[in-house]
C-alpha positions as CSV (number, residue, x, y, z in Angstrom):
1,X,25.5,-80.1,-5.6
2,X,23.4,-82.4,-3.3
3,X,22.9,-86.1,-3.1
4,X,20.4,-88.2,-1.9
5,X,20.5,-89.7,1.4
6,X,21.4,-93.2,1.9
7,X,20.0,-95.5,5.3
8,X,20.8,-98.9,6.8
9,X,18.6,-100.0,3.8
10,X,21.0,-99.0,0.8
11,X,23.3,-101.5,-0.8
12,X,26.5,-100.1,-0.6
13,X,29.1,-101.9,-1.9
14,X,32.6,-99.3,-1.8
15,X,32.4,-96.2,1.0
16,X,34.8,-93.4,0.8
17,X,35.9,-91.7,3.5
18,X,38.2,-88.4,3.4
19,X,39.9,-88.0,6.8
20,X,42.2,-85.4,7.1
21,X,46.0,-84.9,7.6
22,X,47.4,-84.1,10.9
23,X,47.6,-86.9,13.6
24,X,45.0,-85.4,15.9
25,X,42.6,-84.1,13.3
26,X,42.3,-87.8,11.4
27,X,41.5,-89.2,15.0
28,X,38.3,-86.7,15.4
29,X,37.1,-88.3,12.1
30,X,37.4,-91.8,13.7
31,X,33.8,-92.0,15.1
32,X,32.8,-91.4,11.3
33,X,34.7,-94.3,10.3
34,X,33.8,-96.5,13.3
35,X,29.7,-95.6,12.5
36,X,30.4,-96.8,8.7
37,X,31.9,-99.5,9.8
38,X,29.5,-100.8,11.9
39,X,26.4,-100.3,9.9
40,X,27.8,-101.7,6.9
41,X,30.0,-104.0,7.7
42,X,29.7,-106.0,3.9
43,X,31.0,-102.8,2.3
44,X,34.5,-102.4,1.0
45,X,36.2,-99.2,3.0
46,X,38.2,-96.9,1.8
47,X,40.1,-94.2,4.1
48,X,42.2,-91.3,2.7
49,X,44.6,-89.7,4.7
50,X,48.0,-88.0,4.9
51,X,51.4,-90.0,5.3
52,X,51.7,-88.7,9.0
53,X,48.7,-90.2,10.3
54,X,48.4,-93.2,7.6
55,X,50.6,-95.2,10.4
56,X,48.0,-95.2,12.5
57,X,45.4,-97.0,10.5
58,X,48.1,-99.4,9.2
59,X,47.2,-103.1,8.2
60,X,43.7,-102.5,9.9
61,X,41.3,-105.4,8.3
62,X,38.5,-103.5,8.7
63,X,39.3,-100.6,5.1
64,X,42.2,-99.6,3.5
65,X,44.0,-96.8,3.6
66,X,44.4,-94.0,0.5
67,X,47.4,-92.0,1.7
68,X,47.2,-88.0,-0.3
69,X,50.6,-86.6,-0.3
70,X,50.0,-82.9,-0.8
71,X,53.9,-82.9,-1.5
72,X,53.5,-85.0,-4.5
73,X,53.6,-83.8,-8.0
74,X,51.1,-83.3,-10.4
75,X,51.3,-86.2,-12.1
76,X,51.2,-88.4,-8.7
77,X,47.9,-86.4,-7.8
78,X,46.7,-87.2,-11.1
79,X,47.8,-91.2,-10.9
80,X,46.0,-90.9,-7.5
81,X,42.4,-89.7,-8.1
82,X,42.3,-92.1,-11.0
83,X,43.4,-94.8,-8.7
84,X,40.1,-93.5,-6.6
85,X,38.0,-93.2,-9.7
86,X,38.7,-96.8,-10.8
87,X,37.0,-98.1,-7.4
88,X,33.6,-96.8,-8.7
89,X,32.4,-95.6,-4.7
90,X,28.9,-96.3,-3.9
91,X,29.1,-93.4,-1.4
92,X,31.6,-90.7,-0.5
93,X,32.3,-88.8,2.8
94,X,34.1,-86.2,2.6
95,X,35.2,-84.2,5.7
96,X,37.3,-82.1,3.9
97,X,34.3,-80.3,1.9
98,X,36.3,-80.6,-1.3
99,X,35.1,-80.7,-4.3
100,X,36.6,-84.7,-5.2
101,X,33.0,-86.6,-4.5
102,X,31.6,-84.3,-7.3
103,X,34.0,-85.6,-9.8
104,X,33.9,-89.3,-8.3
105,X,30.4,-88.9,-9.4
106,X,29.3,-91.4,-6.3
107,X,24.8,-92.7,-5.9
108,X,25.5,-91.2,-2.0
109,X,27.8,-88.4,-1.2
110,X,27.9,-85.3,1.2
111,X,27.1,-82.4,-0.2
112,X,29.8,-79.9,-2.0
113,X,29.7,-77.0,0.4
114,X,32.2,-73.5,0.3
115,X,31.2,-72.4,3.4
116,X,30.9,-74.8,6.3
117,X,27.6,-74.4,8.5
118,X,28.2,-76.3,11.5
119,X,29.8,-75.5,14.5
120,X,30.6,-76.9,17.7
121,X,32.9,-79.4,18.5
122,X,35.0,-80.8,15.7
123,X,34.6,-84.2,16.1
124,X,30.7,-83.3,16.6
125,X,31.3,-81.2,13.3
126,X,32.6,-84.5,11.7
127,X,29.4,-86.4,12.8
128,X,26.9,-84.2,11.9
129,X,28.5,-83.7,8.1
130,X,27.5,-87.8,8.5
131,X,24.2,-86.4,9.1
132,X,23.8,-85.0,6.2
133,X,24.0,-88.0,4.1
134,X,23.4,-90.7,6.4
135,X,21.0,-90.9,9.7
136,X,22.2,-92.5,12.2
137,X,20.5,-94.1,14.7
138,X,23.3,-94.2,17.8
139,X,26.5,-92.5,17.7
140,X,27.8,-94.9,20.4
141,X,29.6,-97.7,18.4
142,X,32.5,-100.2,19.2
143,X,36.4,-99.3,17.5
144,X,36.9,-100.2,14.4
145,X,39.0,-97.5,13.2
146,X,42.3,-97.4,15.4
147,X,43.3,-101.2,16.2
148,X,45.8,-102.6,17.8
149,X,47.2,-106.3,16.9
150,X,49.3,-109.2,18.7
151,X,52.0,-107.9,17.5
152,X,51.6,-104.4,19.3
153,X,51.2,-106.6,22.6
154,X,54.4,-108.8,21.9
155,X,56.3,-105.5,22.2
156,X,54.4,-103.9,25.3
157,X,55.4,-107.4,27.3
158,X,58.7,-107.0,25.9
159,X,59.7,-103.4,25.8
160,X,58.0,-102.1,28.7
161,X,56.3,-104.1,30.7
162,X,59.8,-105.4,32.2
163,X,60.7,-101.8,33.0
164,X,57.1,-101.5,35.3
165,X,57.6,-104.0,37.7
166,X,54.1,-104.2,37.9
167,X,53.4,-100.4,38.8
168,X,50.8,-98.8,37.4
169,X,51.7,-96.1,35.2
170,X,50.3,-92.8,33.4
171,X,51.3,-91.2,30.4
172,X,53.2,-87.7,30.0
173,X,53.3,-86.3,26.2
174,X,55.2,-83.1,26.8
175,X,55.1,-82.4,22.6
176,X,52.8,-80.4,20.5
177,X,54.0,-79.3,16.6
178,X,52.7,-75.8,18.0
179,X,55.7,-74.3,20.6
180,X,52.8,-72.2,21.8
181,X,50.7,-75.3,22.9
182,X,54.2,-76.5,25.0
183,X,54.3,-76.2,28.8
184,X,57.9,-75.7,30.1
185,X,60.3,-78.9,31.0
186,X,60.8,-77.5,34.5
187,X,57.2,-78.0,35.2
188,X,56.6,-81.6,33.4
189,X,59.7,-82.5,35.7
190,X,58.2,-81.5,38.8
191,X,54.7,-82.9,38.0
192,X,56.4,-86.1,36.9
193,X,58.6,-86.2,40.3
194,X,54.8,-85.8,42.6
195,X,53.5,-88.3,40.2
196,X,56.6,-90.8,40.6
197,X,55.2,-91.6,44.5
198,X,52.0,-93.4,43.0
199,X,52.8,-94.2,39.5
200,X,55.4,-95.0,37.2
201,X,55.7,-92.5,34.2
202,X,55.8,-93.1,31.0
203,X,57.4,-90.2,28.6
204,X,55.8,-90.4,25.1
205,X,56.2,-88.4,21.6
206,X,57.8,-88.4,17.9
207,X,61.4,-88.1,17.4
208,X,60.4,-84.2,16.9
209,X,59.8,-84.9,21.5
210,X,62.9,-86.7,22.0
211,X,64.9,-83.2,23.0
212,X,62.1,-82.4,25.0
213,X,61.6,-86.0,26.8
214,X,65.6,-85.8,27.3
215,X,65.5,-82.2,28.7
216,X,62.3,-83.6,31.4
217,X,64.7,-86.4,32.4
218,X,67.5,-84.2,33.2
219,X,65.7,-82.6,35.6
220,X,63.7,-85.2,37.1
221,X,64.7,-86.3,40.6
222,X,63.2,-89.8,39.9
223,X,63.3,-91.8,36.5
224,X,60.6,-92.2,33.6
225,X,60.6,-94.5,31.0
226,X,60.9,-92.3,27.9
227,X,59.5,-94.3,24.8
228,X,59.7,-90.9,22.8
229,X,60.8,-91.4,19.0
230,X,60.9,-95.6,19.6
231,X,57.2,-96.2,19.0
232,X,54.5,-96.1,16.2
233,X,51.6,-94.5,16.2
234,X,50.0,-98.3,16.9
235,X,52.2,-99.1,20.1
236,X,51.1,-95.7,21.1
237,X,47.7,-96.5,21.1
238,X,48.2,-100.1,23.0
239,X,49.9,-98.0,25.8
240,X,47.8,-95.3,26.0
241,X,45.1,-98.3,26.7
242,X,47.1,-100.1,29.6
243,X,47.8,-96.4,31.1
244,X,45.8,-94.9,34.0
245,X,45.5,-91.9,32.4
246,X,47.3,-89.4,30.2
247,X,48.9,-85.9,30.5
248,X,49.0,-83.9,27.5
249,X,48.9,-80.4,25.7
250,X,45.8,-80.1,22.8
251,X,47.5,-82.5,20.2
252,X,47.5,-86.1,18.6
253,X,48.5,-87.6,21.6
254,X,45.0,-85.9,23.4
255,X,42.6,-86.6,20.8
256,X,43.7,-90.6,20.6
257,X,43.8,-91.0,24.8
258,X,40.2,-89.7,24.1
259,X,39.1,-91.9,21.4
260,X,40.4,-94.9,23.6
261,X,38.1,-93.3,26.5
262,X,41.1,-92.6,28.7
263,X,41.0,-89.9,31.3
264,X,42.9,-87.2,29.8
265,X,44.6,-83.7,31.9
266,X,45.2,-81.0,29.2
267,X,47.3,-78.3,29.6
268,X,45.5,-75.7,27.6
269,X,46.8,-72.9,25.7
270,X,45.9,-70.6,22.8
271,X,43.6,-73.7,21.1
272,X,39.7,-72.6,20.3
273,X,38.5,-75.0,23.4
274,X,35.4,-75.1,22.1
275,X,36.9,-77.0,19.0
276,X,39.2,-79.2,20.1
277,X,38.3,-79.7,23.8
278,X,39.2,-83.2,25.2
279,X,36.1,-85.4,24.8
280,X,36.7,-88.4,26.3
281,X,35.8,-89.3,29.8
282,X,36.8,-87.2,33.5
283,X,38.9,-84.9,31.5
284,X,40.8,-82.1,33.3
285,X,41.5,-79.1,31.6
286,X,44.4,-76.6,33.3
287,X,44.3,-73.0,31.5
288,X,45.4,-69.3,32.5
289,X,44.6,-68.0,29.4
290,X,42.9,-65.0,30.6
291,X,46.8,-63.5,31.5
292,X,47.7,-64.1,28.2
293,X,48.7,-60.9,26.0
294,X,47.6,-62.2,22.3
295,X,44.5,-63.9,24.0
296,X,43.3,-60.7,25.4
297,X,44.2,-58.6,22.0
298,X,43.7,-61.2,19.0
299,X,44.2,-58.8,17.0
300,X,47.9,-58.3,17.8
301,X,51.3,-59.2,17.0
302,X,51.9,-60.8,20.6
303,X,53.3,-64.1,20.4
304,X,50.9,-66.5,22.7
305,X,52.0,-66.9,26.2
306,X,49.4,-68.8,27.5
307,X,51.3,-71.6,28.8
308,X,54.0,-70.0,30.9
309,X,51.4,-68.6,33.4
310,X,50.7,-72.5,34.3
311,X,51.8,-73.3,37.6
312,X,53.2,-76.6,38.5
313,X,50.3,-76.2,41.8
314,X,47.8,-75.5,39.2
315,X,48.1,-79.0,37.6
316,X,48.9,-80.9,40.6
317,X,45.9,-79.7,42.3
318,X,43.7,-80.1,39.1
319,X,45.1,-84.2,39.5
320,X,44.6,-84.2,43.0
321,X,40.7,-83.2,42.6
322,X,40.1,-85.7,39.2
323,X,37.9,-88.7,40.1
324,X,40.7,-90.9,38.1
């Protein structure tokens, strides 16, 4: 089914906007929101999410936040899109490409599609299914979707800005939910020991990290600040914007040092790079992939070694030759 298109123009009172579910994924629909947001700021916003990434958005004043459990029941489900039918959207975006906007039964909406016909980048993907409802005139928009508050500050002063001393410091996120996207501990620990003679480093991730953050320390000849498992998704985001840069496989972590324009090193693995790519400013990427067995045969039943042909050289001399 198609809709019309909608412009600056169109009164739109309630917007819709499906994001998606994993951390990293909602944050390349962020320049969707932010684009909303900005050219109709009058309109009542809606965001839809799952419960992992629904922190990240929390008690933002700019839209509220729908959170889809796909765990729930079918009754829940059913209590849910009611919920969403009650609000009576003017428009619907759906990045998912489900077929919800046709039963919203929204003026605007993105078109129901079964087979998706862009390509590129995935946040570029996100954009240009914006397109195809809305044109917009300049993709280059201030943040509306991922804020941080007084609050967030209050514990940055408090938590760990006494442990800096006034150092500068860059972020390591040694996690990924993907053991294939992981680099080995021995190797964070000797980047973070080069590192420790300009910066202070700042260990980050979800209490899934903590073991890993732990095993880094241990071997460490000098000490980070591990925040790993003591921070929300928010804080996150208010460090990641006081940090020089960040270090970090293809996950959340990546995607939201790139939507806050920070210089980013990624320690690629098995990831389509074409997809998922960092995208914000001076990124780094560190890969071997071309040594790795599954990568070379993708149609076999070789696990993904991709990261373990990394060298701890490769990525100091990828830092050593970044313009950040």
């Amino acid at each position: 089914m198609m809709w019309p298109k909608f412009s600056k123009k169109s009164e739109l009172k309630r917007i819709l906007v499906f994001s998606m579910t994993n951390i990293g994924d909602v944050v390349l629909t962020c320049p969707v929101i932010d684009i909303l947001r900005r050219d109709f700021p009058e309109a009542k916003m809606d965001v839809v999410t799952g419960p992992k990434a629904a922190s990240l958005f929390a008690e933002n004043p700019d839209f509220r936040v729908k959170v889809f459990d796909k765990r729930s029941s079918l009754r829940q489900k059913i209590a849910w899109f009611l919920d969403l039918y009650k609000e009576h959207y003017d428009c619907v975006v759906d990045l998912r490409r489900t077929m919800l906007a046709f039963f919203l039964m929204p003026k605007f909406a993105t078109p129901v599609l079964f087979e998706n016909p862009l390509k590129g980048h995935k946040k570029d993907m996100h954009l240009n299914r914006l397109r195809q409802v809305y044109y917009y005139d300049d993709p280059s928009v201030k943040q509306y979707a991922v804020l941080t508050s007084d609050e967030d500050e209050r514990f940055y002063e408090g938590s760990v800005a006494p442990a800096l001393q006034g150092q500068s410091f860059v972020v390591i996120a040694p996690g990924a939910a993907d053991s294939a996207k992981r680099w080995h501990a021995e190797g964070f620990a000797a980047v973070a020991d080069h590192l420790s003679a300009r910066y202070k480093v700042i260990l980050v991730g979800d209490v899934n990290d903590v073991n890993i953050t732990d095993d880094i320390q241990g071997r460490m000849r000098t000490s980070a600040l591990s925040l790993a498992g003591k921070i929300n998704l928010r804080q996150l985001a208010f460090v990641l914007k006081k940090s020089q840069w960040v270090m970090t496989h293809d996950s959340g972590v990546m995607h939201l040092a790139c939507y806050l324009n920070k210089p980013v090193v990624a320690l690629w693995g098995p990831t389509d790079i074409n997809k998922y790519a960092p995208w914000g400013p001076k990124s780094v990427i560190v890969r071997r992939n071309k040594k790795c067995t599954r990568c070379q045969n993708p149609g076999s039943d070789a696990t993904h070694n991709c990261m373990s042909f990394i060298k701890v050289e490769d990525v100091i001399e990828a830092i050593q030759a970044s313009s950040f």
